[in-house]
C-alpha positions as a Markdown table, in Angstrom:
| # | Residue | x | y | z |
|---|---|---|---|---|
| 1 | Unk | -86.5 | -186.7 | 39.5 |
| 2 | Unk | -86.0 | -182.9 | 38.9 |
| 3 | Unk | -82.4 | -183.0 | 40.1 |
| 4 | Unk | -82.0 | -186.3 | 37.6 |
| 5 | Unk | -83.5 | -184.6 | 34.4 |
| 6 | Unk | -81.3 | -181.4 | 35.3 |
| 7 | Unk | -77.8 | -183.2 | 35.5 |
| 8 | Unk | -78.3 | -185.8 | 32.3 |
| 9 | Unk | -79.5 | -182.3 | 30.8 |
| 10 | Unk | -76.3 | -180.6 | 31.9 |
| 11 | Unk | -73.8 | -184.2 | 31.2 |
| 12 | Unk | -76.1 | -184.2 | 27.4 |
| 13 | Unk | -74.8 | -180.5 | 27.1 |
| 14 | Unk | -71.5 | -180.8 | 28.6 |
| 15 | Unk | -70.6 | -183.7 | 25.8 |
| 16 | Unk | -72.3 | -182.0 | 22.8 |
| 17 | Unk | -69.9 | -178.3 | 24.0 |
| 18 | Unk | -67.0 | -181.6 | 24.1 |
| 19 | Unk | -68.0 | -182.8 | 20.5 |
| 20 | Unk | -68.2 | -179.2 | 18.8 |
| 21 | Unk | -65.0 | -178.3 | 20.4 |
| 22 | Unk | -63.4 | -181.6 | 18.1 |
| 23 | Unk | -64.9 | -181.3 | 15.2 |
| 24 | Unk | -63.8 | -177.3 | 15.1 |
| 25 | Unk | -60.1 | -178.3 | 16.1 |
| 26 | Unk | -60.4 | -180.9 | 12.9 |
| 27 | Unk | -61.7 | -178.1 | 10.2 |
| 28 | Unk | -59.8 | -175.5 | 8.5 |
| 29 | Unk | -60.2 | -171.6 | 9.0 |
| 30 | Unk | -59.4 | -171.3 | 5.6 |
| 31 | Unk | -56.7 | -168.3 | 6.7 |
| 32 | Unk | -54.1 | -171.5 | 6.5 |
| 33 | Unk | -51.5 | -172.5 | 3.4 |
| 34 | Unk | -51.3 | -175.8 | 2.6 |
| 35 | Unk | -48.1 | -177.2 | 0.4 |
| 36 | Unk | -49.3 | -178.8 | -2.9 |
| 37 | Unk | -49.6 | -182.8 | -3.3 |
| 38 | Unk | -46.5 | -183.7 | -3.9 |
| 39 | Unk | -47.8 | -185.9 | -6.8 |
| 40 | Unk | -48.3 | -182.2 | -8.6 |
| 41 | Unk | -44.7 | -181.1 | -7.6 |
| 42 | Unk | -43.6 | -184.4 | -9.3 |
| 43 | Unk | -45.6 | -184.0 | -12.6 |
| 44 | Unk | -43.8 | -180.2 | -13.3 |
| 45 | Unk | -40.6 | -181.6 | -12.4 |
| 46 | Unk | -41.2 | -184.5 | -15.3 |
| 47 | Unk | -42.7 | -182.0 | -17.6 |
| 48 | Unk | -39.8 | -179.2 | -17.3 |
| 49 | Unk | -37.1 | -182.1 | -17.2 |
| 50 | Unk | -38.9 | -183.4 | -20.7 |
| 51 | Unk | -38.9 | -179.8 | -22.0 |
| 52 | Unk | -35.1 | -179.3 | -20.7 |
| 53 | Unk | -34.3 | -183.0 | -22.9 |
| 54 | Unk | -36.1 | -181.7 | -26.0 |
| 55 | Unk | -34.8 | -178.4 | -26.3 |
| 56 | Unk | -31.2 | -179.8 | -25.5 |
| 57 | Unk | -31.7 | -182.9 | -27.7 |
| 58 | Unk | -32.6 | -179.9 | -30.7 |
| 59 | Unk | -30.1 | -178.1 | -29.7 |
| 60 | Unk | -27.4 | -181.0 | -30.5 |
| 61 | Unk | -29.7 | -181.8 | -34.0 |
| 62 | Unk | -28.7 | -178.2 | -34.9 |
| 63 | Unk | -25.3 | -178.4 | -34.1 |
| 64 | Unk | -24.6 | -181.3 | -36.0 |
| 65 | Unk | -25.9 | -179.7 | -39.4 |
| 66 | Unk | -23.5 | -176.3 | -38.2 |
| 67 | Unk | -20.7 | -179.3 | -38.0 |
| 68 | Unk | -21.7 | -180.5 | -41.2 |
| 69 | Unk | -22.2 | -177.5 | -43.2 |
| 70 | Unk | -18.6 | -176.1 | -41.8 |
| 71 | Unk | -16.6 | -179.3 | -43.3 |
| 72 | Unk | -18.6 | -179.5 | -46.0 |
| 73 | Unk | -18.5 | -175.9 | -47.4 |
| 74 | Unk | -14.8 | -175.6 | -46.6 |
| 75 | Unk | -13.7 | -178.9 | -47.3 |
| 76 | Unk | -12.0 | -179.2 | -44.0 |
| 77 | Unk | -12.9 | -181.2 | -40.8 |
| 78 | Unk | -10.9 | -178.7 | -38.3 |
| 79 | Unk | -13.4 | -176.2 | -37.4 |
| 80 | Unk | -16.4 | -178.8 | -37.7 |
| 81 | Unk | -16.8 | -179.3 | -33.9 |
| 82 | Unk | -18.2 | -182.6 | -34.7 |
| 83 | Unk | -17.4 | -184.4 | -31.2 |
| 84 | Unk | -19.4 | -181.5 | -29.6 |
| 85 | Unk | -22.8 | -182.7 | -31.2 |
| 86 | Unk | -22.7 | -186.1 | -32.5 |
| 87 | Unk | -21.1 | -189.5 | -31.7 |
| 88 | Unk | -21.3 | -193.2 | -33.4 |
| 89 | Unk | -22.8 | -194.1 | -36.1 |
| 90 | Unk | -23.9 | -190.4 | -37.2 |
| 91 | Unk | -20.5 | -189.3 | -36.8 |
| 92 | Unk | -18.7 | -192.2 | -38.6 |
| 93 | Unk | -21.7 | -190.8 | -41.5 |
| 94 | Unk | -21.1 | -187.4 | -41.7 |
| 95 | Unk | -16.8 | -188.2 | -42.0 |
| 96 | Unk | -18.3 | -190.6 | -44.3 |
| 97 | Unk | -20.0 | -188.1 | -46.6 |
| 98 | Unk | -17.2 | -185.6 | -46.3 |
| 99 | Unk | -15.0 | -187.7 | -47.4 |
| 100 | Unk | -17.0 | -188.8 | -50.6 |
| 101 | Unk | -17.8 | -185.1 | -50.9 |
| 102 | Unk | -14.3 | -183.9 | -51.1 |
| 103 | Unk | -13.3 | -187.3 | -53.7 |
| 104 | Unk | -16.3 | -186.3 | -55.7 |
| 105 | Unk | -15.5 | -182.5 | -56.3 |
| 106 | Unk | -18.9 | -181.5 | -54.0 |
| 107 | Unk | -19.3 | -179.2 | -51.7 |
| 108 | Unk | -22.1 | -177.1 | -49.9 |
| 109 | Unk | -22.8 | -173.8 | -50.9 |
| 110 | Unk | -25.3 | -172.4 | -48.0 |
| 111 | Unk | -27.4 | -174.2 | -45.3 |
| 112 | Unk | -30.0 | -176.9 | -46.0 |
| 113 | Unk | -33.7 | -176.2 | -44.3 |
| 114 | Unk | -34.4 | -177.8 | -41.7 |
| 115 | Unk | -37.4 | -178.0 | -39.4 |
| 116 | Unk | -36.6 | -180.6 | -36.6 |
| 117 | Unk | -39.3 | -181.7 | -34.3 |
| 118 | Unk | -38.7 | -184.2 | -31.3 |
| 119 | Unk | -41.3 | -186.9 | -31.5 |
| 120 | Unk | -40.4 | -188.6 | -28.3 |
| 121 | Unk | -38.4 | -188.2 | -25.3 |
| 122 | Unk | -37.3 | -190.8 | -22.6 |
| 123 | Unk | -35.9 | -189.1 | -19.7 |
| 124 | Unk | -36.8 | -191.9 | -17.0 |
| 125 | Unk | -34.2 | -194.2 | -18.0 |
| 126 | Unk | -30.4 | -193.5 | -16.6 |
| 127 | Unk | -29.7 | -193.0 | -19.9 |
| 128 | Unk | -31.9 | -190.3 | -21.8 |
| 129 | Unk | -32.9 | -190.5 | -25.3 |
| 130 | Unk | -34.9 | -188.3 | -28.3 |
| 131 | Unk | -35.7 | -189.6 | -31.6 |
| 132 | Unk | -36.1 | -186.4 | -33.7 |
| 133 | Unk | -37.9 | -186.7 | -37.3 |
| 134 | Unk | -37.3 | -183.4 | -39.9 |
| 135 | Unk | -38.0 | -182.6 | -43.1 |
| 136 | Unk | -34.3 | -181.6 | -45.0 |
| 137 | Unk | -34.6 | -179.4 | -48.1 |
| 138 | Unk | -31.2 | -180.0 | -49.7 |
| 139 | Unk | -32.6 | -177.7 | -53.1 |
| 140 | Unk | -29.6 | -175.6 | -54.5 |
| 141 | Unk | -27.0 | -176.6 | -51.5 |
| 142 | Unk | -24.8 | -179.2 | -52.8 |
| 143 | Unk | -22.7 | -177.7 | -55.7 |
| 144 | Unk | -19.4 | -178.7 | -57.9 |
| 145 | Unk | -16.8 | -177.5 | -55.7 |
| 146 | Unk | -14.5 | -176.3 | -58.9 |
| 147 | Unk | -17.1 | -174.4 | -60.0 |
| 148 | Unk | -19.5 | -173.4 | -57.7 |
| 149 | Unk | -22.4 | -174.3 | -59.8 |
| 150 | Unk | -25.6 | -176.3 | -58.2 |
| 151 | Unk | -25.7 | -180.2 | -59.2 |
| 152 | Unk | -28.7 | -180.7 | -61.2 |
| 153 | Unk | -31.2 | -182.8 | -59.2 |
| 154 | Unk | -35.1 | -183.5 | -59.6 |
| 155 | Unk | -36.7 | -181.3 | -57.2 |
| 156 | Unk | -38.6 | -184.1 | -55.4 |
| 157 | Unk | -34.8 | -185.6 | -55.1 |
| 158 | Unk | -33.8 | -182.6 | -52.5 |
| 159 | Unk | -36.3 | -183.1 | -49.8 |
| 160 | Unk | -36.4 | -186.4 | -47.6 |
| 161 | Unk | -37.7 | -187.4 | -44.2 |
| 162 | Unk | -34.7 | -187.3 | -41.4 |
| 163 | Unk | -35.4 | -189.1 | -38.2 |
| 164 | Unk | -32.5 | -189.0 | -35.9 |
| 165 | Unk | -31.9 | -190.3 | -32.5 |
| 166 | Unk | -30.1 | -188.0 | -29.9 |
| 167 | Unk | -28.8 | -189.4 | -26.2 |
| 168 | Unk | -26.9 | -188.4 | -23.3 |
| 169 | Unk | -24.4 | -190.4 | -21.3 |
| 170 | Unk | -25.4 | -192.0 | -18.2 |
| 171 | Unk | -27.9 | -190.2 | -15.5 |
| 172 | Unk | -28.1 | -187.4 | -18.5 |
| 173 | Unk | -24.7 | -186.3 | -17.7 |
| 174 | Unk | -22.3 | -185.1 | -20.5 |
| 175 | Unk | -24.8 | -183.8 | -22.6 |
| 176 | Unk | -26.6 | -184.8 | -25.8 |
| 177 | Unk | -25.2 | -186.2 | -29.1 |
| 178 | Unk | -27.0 | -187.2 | -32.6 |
| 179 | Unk | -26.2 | -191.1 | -32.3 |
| 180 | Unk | -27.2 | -191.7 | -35.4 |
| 181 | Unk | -29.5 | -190.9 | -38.0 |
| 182 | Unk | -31.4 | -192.4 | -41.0 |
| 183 | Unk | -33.0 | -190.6 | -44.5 |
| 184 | Unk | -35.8 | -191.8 | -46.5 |
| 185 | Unk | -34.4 | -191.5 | -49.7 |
| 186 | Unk | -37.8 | -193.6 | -51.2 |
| 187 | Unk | -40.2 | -190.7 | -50.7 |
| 188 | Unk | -40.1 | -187.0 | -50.8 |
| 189 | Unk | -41.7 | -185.1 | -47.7 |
């Protein structure tokens, strides 16, 4: 019985050196690199892509109020670059304006302020849009064109809420334009 005890000893030692041997092989050293989860990876991608589409939807905001104060403060459309920035309904509005602008004997003497936020950003859909909301401080800008004095306004009739919708063309390609735009003209901000 000696000889028994000794080899179930020995086949009891053999299979607990067999099970130590797998469950090292299935840990970590903790000298190895492993990727991040892909879900991570995924989420920065979303977040840069929706910080690329705001700063680029901005960027178009800003370029249509450079388009608008160019025609507007020379009374000429040439150098307005409007195409670059805006498309649609906004652009069909700021030719709109101009052209009441230039009937009217107005013009714009200086820049409006401005302080444009995006308020939401769809970049999951083939074609991307912003919807931007501002605050526009039109105090002292628009002036008689023949003789370059400011048009006498209430204050609180100078500032008004913007909100403007920016998109790209398909798959984000071709940029962003100001589609169109709308102002509060009911309250002041």
């Amino acid at each position: 019985m000696a000889r028994g005890k000794k080899s179930g000893l020995m086949a009891c030692a053999g299979a607990a050196v067999c099970l130590l041997v797998l469950a090292a092989g299935c840990g970590s050293s903790g000298d190895e690199k492993h990727p991040e989860p892909k879900a991570s990876a995924g989420k920065d991608d979303g977040e840069k892509k929706r910080a690329a589409a705001e700063r680029d939807a901005l960027a178009a905001y800003r370029g249509m109020w450079d388009a608008q104060v160019e025609a507007y403060s020379s009374g000429s459309m040439k150098n307005a670059k409007l195409g670059d920035y805006t498309t649609g309904d906004a652009a069909a509005m700021i030719i709109e304006s101009f052209t009441y602008y230039n009937a009217n004997d107005l013009a714009f003497k200086g820049r409006p302020d401005t302080s444009p936020k995006v308020s939401a950003v769809d970049v999951a859909s083939s074609v991307h849009t912003a919807t931007i909301d501002d605050c526009v401080d039109m105090t002292g800008v628009l002036i008689r064109r023949s003789s370059g004095k400011p048009i006498a306004r209430a204050k609180e009739g100078d500032r008004h809420p913007w909100t403007a919708r920016a998109t790209t063309a398909k798959d984000g390609k071709g940029g962003w334009r100001i589609t169109d735009y709308t102002i509060d003209r009911d309250r002041p901000c």
